[in-house]
ZANU-645787 format. One line per field, with one value per residue (C-alpha): x negated, y, z. Coordinates in Angstrom, 2 decimals, always signed. Example, Ala and Ser with C-alpha at 12.3 -4.5 7.8 and 13.67 -1.06 7.14 Angstrom:
2
u <- (-12.30;-13.67)
v <- (-4.50;-1.06)
w <- (+7.80;+7.14)
END
This chain:
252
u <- (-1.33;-4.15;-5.78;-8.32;-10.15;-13.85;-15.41;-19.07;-17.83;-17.63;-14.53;-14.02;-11.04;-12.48;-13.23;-15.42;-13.71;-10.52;-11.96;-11.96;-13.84;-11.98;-13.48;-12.14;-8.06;-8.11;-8.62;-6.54;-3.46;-4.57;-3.70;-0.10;+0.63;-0.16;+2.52;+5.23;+4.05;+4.06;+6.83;+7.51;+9.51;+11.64;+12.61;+12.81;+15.17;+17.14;+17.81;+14.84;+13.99;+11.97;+8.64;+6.16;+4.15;+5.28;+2.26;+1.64;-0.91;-1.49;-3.07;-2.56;-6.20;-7.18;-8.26;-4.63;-3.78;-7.10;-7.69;-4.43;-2.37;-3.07;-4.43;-0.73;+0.54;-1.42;+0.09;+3.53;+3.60;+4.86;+3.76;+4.68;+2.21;+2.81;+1.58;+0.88;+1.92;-0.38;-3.27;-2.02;-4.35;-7.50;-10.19;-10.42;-6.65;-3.80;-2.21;+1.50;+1.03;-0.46;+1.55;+4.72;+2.87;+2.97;+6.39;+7.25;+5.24;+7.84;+5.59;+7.26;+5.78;+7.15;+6.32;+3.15;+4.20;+3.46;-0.39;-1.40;-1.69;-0.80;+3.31;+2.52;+0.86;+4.04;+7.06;+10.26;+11.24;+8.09;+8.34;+11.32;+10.62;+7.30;+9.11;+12.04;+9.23;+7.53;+10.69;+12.06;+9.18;+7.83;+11.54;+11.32;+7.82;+8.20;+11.62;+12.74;+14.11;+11.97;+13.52;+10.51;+8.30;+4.78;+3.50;-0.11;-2.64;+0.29;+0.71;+4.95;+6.22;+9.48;+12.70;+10.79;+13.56;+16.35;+14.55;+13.57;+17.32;+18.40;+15.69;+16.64;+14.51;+16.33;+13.27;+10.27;+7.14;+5.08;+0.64;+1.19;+0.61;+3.61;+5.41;+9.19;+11.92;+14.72;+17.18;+15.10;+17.56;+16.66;+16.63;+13.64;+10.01;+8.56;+5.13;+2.20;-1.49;-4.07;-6.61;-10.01;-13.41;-13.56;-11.03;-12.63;-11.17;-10.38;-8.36;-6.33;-5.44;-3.96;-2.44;-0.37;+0.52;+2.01;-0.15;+1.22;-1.59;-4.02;-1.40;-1.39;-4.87;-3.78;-1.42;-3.48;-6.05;-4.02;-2.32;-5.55;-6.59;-3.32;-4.09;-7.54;-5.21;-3.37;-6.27;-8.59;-6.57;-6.23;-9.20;-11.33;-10.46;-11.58;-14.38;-15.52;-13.97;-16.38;-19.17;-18.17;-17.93;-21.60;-23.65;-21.93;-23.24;-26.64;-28.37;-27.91)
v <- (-2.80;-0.44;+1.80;+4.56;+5.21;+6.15;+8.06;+8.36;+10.44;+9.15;+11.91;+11.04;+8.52;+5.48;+1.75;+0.73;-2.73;-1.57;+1.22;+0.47;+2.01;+4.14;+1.93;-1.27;+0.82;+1.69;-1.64;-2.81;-0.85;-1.00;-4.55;-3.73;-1.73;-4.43;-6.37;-4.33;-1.61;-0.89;+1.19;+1.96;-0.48;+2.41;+2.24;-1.21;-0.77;+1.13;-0.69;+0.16;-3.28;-2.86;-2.55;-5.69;-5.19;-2.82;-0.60;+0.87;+2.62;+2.49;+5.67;+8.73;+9.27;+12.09;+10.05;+9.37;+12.34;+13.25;+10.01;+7.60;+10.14;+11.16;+7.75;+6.64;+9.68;+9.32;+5.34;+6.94;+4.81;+5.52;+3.84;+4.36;+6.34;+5.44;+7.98;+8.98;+12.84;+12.78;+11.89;+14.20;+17.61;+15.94;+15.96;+12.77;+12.44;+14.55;+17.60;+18.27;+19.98;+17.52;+14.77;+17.29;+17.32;+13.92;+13.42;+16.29;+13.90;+11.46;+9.21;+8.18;+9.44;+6.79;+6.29;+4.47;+5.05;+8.48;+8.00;+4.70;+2.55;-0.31;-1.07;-4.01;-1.67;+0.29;-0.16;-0.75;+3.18;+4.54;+2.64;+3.66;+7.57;+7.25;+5.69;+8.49;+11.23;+9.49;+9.52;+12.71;+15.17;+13.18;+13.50;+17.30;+18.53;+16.44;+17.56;+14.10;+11.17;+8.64;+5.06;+2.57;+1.52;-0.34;-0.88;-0.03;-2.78;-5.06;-5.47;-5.95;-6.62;-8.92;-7.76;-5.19;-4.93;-4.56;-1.43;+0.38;-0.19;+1.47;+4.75;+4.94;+2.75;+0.37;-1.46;-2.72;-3.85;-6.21;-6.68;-10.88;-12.19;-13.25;-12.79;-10.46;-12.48;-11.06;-11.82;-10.30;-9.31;-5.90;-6.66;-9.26;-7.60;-7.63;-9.46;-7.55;-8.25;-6.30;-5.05;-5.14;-4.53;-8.38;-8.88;-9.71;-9.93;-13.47;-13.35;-9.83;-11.56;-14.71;-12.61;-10.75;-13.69;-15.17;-18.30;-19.45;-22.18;-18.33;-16.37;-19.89;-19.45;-16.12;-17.20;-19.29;-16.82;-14.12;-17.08;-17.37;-14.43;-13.66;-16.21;-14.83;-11.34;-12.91;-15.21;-12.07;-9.20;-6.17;-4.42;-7.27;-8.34;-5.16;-5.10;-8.77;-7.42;-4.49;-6.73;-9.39;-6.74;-4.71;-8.24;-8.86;-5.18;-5.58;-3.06;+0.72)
w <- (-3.23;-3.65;-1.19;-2.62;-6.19;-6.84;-9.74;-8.38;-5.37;-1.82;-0.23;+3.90;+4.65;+2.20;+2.90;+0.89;+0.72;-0.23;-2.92;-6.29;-9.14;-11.86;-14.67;-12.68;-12.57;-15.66;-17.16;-14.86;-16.15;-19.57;-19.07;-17.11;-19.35;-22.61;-20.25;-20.77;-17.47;-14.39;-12.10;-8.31;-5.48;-5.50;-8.87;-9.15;-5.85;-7.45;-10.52;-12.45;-13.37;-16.79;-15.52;-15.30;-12.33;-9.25;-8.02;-4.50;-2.77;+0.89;+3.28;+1.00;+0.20;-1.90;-4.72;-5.30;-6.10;-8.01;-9.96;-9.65;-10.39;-13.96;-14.92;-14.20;-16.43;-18.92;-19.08;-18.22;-15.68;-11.60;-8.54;-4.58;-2.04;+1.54;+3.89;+7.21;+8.23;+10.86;+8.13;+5.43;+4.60;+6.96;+5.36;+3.02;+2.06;+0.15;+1.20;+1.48;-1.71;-4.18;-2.40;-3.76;-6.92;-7.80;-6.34;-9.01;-11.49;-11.08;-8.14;-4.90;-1.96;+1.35;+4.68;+6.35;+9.93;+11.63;+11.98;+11.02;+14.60;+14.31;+14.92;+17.05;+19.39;+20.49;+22.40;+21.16;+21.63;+20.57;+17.19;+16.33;+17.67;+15.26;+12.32;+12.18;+13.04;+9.50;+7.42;+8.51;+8.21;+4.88;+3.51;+4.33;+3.18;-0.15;-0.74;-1.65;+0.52;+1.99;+2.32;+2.24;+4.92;+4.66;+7.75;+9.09;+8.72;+7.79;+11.05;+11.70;+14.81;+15.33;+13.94;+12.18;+9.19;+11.22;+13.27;+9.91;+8.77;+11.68;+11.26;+7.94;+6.00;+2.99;+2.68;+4.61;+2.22;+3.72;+3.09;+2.52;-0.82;-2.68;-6.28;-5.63;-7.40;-9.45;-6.72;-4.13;-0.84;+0.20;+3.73;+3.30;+3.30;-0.28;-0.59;-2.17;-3.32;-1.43;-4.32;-3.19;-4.67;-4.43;-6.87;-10.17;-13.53;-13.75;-10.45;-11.27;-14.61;-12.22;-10.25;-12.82;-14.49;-11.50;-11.80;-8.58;-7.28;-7.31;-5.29;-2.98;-2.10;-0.90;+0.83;+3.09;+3.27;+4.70;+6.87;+8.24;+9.13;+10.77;+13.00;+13.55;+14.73;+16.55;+18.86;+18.46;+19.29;+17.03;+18.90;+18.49;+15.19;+13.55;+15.18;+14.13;+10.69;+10.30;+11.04;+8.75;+6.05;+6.97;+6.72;+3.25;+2.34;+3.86;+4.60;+3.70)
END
């Protein structure tokens, strides 16, 4: 699961914790690709099942389009890009017409709720008003069908699968670590690793090799802070989060 790319250039829209370096991607899927590739959840959903590694990217930043996307062509590789309509053509992330560009470039462009809040914020109507608003207008400005959901922030309410099913979803992919078996049930979220700028070398190289005792340490990190989101509050959380992040910065 990535989030947005740098070459030297700062655009609106990025975090720097969740921003990666285009040196850092590329050797990354140098290395997928030495595996035997990497493809979208949609393809592998759909039967697709060559590819090594499944890549996402989270937010529809403009960097997707201007540096993911032909670093994955030039690998012939795909990936999925969930968005947020609300988000898309601000300043900082993709317009409706590169996001039909690299749908036309074989990428799958999927829904990130209607404008990223959170889905544990909202009422049992309003989520499912915001989640067909996503899929529908998504589905028409791309020109292609949107069927998977990744939800803001991770954050997924109770029952969330069964009220994407029923606005048109086929698959909800979730932000907790994990390794997607073969036998995967579509109905059950499908675990992803968050890719940070903390992620060095040695753990990406764990990671893809499914060494199971690193992705455990994940596991109980993101257990833990789930439990920190759930005692703190989502309010209060990010704000103890973007302090926690600006001491380990220091200062500008």
């Amino acid at each position: 699961m990535y989030h947005a790319l740098t070459d030297g250039t700062h655009p609106p829209g990025q975090d720097p914790h969740y921003t990666l370096t285009l040196r850092a991607f590329d050797r990354q899927l140098d290395r997928i690709a030495a595996m035997g590739g990497g493809g979208s959840a949609r393809g592998w959903l759909d039967g697709q099942r060559g590819q090594a590694i499944l890549l996402t990217f989270d937010d529809g930043h403009v960097s997707n389009h201007r540096i993911a996307l032909p670093a994955l062509a030039r690998r012939g590789m795909s990936a999925d890009f969930f968005v947020n309509p609300a988000m898309v053509g601000t300043p900082g992330f993709a317009s409706w017409g590169e996001l039909r560009e690299m749908s036309d470039a074989g990428m799958s462009i999927q829904s990130h709720g209607y404008d990223h809040v959170y889905l544990t914020s909202l009422s049992d109507q309003r989520l499912r008003e915001t989640l067909r608003a996503a899929r529908e207008e998504i589905s028409e400005r791309v020109g292609r069908q949107a069927t998977l959901l990744a939800p803001p922030g991770g954050r997924m309410p109770r029952g969330l699968a069964a009220v994407a099913k029923d606005c048109g979803y086929t698959q909800v992919l979730s932000s907790r670590p994990g390794l997607i078996e073969a036998d995967t049930r579509r109905v059950r979220p499908l675990p992803r690793m968050a890719m940070t700028a903390a992620v060095d070398a040695i753990a990406f190289e764990r990671w893809i090799n499914r060494d199971r005792i690193a992705i455990g340490r994940e596991q109980m990190r993101y257990a833990g802070l789930a439990t920190a989101k759930r005692l703190l509050g989502d309010r209060r959380y990010e704000r103890a989060r973007a302090c926690a992040l600006g001491l380990l910065r220091g200062p500008a």
